[in-house]
One Martini backbone bead per residue (centre of mass of N, CA, C, O) as a GRO file, in nm:
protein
  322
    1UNK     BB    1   1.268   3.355  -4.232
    2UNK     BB    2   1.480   3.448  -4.073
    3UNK     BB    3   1.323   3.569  -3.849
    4UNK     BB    4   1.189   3.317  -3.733
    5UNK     BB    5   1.418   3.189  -3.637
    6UNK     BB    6   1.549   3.367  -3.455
    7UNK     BB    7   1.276   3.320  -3.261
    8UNK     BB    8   1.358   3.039  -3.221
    9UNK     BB    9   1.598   3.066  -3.065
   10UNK     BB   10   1.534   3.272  -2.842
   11UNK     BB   11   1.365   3.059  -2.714
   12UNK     BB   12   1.506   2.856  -2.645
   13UNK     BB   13   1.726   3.025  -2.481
   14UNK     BB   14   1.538   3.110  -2.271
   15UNK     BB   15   1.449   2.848  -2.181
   16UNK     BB   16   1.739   2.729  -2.073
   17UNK     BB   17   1.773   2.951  -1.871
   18UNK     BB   18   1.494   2.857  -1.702
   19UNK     BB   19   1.636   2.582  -1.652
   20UNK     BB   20   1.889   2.645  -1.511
   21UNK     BB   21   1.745   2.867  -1.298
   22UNK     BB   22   1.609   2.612  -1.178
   23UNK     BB   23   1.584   2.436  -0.873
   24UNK     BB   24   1.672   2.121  -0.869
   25UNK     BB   25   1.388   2.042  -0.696
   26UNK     BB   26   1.191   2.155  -0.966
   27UNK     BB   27   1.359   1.924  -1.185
   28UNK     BB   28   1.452   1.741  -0.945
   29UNK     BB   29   1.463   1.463  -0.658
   30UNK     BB   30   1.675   1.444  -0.482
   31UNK     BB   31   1.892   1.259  -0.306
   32UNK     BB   32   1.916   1.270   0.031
   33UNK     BB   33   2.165   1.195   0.290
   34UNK     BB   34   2.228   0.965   0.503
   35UNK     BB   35   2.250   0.731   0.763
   36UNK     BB   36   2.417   0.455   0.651
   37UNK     BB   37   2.522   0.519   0.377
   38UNK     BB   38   2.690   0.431   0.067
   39UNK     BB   39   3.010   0.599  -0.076
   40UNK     BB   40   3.124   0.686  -0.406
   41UNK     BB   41   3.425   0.814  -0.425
   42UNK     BB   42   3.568   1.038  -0.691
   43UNK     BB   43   3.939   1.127  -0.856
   44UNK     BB   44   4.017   1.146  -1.197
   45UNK     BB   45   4.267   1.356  -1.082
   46UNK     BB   46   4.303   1.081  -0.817
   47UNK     BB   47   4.252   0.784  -0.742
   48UNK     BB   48   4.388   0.722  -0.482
   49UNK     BB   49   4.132   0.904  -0.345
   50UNK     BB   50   3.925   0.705  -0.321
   51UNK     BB   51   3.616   0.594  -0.197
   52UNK     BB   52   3.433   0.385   0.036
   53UNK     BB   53   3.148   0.509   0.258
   54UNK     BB   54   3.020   0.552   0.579
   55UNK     BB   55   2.780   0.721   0.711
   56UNK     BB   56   2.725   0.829   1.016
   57UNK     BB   57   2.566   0.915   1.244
   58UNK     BB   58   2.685   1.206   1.246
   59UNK     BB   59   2.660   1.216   0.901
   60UNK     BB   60   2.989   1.165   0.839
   61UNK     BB   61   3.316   1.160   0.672
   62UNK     BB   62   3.603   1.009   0.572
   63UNK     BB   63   3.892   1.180   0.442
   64UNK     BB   64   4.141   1.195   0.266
   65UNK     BB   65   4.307   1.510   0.397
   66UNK     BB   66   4.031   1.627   0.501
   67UNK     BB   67   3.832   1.439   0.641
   68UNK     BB   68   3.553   1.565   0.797
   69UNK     BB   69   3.231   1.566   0.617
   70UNK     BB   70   2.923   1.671   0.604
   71UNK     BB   71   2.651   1.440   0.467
   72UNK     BB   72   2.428   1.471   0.574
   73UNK     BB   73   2.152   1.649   0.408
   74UNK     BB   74   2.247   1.611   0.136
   75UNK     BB   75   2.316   1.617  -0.211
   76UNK     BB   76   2.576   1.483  -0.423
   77UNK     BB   77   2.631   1.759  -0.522
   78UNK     BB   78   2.679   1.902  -0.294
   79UNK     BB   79   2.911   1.727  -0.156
   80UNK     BB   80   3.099   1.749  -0.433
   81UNK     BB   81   3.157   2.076  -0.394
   82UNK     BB   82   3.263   2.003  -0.087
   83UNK     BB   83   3.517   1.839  -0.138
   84UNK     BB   84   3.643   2.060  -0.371
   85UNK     BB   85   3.651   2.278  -0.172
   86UNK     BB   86   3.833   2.123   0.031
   87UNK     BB   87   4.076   2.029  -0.140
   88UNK     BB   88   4.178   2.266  -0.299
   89UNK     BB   89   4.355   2.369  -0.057
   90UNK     BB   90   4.544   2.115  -0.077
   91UNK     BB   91   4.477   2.047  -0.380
   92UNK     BB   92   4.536   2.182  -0.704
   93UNK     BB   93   4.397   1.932  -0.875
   94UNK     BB   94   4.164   1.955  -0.799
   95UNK     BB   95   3.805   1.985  -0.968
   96UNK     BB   96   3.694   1.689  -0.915
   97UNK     BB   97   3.364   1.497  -0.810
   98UNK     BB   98   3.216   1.177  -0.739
   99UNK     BB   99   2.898   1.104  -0.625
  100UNK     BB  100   2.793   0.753  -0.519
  101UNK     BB  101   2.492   0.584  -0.403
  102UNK     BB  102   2.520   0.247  -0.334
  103UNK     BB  103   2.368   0.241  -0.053
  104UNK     BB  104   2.074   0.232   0.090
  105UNK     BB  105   1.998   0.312   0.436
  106UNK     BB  106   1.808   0.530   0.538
  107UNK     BB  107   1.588   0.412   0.374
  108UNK     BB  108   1.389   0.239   0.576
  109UNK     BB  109   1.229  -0.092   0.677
  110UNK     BB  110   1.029  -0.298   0.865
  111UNK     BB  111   0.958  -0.686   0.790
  112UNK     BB  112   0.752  -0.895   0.939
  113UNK     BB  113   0.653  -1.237   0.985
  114UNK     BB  114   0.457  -1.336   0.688
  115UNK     BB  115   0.692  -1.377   0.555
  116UNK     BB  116   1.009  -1.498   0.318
  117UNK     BB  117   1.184  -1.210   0.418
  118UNK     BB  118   1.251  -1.115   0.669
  119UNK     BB  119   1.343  -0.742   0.779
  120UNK     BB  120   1.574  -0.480   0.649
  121UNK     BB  121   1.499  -0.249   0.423
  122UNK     BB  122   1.565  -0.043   0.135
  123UNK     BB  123   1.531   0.291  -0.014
  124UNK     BB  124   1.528   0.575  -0.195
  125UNK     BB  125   1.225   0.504  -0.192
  126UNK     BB  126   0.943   0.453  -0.040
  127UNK     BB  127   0.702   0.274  -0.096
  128UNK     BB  128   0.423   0.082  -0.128
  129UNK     BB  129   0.360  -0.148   0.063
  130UNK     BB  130   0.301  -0.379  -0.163
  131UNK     BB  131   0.615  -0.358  -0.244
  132UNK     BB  132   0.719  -0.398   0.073
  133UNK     BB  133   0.607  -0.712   0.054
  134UNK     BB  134   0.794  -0.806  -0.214
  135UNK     BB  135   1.039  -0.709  -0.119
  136UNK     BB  136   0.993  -1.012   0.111
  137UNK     BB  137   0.878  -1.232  -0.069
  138UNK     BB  138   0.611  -1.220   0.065
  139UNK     BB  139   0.354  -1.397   0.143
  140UNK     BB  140   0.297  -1.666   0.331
  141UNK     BB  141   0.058  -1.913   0.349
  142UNK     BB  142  -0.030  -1.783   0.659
  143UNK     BB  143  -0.093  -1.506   0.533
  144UNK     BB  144  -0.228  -1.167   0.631
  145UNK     BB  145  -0.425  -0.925   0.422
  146UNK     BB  146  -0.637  -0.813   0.669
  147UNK     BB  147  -0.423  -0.731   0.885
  148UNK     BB  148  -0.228  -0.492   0.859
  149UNK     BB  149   0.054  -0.407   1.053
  150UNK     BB  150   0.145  -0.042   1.160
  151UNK     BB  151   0.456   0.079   1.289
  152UNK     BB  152   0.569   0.338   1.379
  153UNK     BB  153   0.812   0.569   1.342
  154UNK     BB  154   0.950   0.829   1.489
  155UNK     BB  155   0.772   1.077   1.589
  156UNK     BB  156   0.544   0.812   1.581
  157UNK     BB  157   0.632   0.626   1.789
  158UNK     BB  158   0.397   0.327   1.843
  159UNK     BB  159   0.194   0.385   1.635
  160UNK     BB  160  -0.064   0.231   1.527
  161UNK     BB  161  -0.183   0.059   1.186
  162UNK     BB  162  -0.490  -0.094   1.033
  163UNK     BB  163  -0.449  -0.275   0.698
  164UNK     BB  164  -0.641  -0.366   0.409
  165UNK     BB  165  -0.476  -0.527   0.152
  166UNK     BB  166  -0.681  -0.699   0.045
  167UNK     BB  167  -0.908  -0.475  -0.053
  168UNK     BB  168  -0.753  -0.313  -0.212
  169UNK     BB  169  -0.639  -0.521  -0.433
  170UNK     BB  170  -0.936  -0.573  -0.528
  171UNK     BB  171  -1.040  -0.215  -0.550
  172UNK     BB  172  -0.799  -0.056  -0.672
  173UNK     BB  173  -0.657   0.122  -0.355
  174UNK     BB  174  -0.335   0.124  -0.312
  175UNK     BB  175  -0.356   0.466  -0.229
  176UNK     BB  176  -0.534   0.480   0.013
  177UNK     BB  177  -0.298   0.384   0.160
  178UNK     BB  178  -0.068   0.418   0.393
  179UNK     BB  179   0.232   0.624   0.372
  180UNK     BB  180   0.519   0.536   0.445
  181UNK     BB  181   0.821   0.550   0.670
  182UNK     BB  182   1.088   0.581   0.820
  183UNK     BB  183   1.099   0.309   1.041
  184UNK     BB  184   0.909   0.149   0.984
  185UNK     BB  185   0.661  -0.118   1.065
  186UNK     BB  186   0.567  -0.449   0.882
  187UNK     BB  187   0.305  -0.655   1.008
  188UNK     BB  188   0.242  -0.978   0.949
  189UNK     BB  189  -0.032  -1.217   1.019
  190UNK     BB  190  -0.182  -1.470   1.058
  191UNK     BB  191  -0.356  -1.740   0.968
  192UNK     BB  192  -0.636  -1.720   1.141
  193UNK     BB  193  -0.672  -1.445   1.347
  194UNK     BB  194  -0.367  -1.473   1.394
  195UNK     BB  195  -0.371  -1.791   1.474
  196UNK     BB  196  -0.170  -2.005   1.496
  197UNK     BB  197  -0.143  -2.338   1.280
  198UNK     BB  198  -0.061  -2.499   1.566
  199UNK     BB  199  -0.384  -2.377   1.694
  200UNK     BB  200  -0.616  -2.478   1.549
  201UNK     BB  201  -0.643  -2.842   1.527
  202UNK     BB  202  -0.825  -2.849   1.243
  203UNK     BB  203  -0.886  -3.006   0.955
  204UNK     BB  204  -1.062  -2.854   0.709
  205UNK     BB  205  -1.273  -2.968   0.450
  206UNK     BB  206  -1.371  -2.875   0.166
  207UNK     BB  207  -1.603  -2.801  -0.034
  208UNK     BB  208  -1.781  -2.824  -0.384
  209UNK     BB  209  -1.820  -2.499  -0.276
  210UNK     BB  210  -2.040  -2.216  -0.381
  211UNK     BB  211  -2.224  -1.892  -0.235
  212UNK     BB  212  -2.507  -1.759  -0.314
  213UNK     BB  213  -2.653  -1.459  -0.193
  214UNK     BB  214  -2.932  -1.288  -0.227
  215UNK     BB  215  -2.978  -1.062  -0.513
  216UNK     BB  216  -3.033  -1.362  -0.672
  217UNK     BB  217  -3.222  -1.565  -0.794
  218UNK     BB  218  -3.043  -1.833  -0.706
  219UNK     BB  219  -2.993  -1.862  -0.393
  220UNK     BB  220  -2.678  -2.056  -0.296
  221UNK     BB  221  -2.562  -2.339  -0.399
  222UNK     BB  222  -2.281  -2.381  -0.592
  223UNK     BB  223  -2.059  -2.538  -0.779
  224UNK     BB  224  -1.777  -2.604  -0.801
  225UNK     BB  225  -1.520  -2.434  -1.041
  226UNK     BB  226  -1.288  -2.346  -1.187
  227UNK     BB  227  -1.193  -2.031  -1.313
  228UNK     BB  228  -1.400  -1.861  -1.127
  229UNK     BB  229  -1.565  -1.589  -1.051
  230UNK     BB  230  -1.752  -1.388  -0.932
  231UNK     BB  231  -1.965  -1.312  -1.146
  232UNK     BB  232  -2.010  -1.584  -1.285
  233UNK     BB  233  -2.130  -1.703  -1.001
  234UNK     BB  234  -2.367  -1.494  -1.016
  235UNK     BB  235  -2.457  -1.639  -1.264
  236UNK     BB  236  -2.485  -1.936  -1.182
  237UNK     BB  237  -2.739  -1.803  -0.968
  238UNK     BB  238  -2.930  -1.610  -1.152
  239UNK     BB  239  -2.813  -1.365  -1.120
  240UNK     BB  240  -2.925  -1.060  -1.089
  241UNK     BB  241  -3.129  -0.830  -0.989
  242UNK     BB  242  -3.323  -0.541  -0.966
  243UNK     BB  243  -3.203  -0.509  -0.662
  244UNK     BB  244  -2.976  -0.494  -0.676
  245UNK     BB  245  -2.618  -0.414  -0.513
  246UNK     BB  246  -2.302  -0.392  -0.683
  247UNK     BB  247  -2.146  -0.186  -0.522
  248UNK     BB  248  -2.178  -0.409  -0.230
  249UNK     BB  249  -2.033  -0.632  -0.216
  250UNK     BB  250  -1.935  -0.952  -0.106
  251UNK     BB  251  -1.657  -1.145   0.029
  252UNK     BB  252  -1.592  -1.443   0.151
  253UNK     BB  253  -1.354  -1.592   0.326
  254UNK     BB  254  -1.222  -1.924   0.370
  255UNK     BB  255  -1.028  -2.024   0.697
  256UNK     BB  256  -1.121  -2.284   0.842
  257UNK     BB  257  -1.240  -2.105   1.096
  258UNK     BB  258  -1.252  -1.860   0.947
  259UNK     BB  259  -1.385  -1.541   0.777
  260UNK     BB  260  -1.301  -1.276   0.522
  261UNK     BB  261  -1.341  -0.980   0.416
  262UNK     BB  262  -1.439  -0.844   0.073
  263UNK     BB  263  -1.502  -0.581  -0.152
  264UNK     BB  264  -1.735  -0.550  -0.412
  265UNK     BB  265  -1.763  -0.379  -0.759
  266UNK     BB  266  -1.940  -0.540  -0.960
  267UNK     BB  267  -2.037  -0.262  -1.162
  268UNK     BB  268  -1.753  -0.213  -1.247
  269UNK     BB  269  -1.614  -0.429  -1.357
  270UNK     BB  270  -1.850  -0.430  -1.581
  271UNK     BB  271  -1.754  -0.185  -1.726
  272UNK     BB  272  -1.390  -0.228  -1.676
  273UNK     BB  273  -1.254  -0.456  -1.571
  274UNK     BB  274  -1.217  -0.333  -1.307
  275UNK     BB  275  -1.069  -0.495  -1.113
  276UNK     BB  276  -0.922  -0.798  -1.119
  277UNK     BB  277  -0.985  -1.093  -1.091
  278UNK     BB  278  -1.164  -1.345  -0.839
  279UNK     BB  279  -1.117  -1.646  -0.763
  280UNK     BB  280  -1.299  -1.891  -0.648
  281UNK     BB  281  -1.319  -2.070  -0.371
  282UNK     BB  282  -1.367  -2.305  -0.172
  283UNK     BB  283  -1.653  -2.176   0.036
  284UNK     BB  284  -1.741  -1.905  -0.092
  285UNK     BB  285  -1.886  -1.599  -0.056
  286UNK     BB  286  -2.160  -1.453  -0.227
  287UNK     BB  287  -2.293  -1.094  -0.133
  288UNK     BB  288  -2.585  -0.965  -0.271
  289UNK     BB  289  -2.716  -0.637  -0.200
  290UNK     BB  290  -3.010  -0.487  -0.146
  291UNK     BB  291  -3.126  -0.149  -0.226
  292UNK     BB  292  -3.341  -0.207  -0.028
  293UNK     BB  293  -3.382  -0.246   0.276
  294UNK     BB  294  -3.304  -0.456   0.504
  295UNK     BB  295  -3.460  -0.718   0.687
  296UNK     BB  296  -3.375  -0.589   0.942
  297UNK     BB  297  -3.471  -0.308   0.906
  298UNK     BB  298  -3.784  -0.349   0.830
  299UNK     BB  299  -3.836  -0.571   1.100
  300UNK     BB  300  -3.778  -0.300   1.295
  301UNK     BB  301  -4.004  -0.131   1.116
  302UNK     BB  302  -4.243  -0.310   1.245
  303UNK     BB  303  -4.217  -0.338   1.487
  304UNK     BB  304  -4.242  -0.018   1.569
  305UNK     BB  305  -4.508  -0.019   1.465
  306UNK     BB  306  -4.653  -0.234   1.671
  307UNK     BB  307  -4.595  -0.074   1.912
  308UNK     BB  308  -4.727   0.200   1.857
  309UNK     BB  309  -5.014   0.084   1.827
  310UNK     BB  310  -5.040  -0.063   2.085
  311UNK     BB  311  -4.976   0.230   2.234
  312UNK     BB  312  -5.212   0.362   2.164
  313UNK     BB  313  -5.418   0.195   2.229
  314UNK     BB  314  -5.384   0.201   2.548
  315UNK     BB  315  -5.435   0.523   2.547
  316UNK     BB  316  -5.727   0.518   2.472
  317UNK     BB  317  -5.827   0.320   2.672
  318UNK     BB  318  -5.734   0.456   2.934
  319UNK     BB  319  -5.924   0.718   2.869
  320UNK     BB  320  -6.188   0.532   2.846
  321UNK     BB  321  -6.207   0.457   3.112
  322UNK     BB  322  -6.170   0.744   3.274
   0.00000   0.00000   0.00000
């Protein structure tokens, strides 16, 4: 029993020790200090010499004792050690300080548009897209999230990506989007098209229909009813044929005079339940394509066949002439 215990210290003791050996950033990913953070710094062994300061362009900060201190580009603790071994020189009593950054300003991203708090944004760590969307208080009721343009900034400034905001969130692949970094520019476009809504000009009563066509049963207009999903929407419509392609339906959704696509794979949701439901509004389209070539596939594909035929008869005829 003594045995066994003594290798389970051990065994610990050696963890301890090859933790204590692993690099900082292979323990924890600390975050590293930029221009424009603000840090409180302290020092419980001389309060008087706290302070709260903001890292310079130049990325430094101004300390009293000690001066201009390197600060950008460290972890609070690389900071630390070095404010400490600064200050030791000239203060013996010191021998200890904290440094905690308030406010992160240096990983920020600029939100215009039709949101309903643009400006600039900052993160310790920049999240995916829709989270610095919501953190802009989310898009305005004119926001189009089919069409959200992403404009570079740093090394690949004025660089534009246009990405499908709504697709992504239908499709549950909000990982496939372009991943933010510092400086990025997120507009948010007016709906329908661009097109300010004080220039569309028309105001369009929707009916109090959905529309499902392609491969399903009765395809048509469906009677609006609220609550109602796309699922629901295609059981309405006489459900699905042996021919549907479930994996690649589509919905239209109508705008005013334009009207917006998204992918809906409604296979998987049929199997998993996600991604999350879709209620459909008044005049949505559900589109469920055929597994067999398309309509104009084929009628290009027989128009084809006509072609050759005739091409054909005319050579027999022309050498049969001759």
């Amino acid at each position: 029993m003594k045995t066994v215990v003594t290798k389970g210290i051990v065994v610990i003791s050696y963890l301890a020790v090859v933790l204590v050996a692993l690099p900082a950033d292979e323990v924890r990913a600390d975050y590293v200090i930029g221009p424009d953070d603000v840090l409180q710094i302290s020092f419980w062994q001389d309060p008087t010499l706290n302070a709260e300061v903001r890292v310079g362009q130049d990325g430094k900060v101004a300390l009293d004792v000690v001066g201009q201190v390197e600060a950008a580009g460290r972890t609070t603790a690389e900071l630390q050690n070095e404010i400490v071994r600064l200050m030791a020189r000239l203060n013996k009593n010191i021998s200890q300080a904290t440094v905690r950054v308030s406010e992160y300003n240096h990983n920020h991203v600029f939100v215009i548009g039709q949101v309903n708090t643009p400006g600039k944004i900052a993160f310790e760590e920049i999240p995916d897209i829709w989270t610095v969307i919501n953190e802009a208080g989310g898009i305005s009721e004119t926001g189009d999230l089919s069409r959200v343009t992403i404009i570079r900034g740093g090394p690949d400034a004025g660089r534009v990506e246009v990405v499908n905001v709504r697709d992504a969130l239908a499709t549950g692949r909000l990982d496939a989007l372009p991943r933010l970094r510092r400086t990025d520019t997120i507009e948010i476009g007016r709906t329908p098209g661009q097109v300010p809504s004080g220039e569309v000009g028309v105001s369009v009563e929707k009916k109090n229909l959905v529309y499902v066509i392609g491969a399903v049963g009765t395809p048509g207009p469906v009677a609006y009813e609220e609550n109602v999903d796309v699922l629901e929407a295609v059981a309405l419509a006489g459900g699905p044929t042996e021919a549907a392609d479930l994996k690649r339906a589509r919905l239209l959704l109508k705008d005013g005079n334009y009207a917006q696509a998204i992918k809906l794979n409604l296979d998987k949701y049929t199997s998993t339940g996600r991604p999350a439901r879709y209620i459909v509004q008044k005049e949505d389209m559900v589109v469920v394509p055929f597994q067999r070539e398309s309509f104009f596939d084929s009628t290009i594909g027989r128009v084809a066949t006509v072609v050759a035929a005739v091409s054909t008869a005319w050579l027999i005829f022309d050498r049969t002439r001759n």
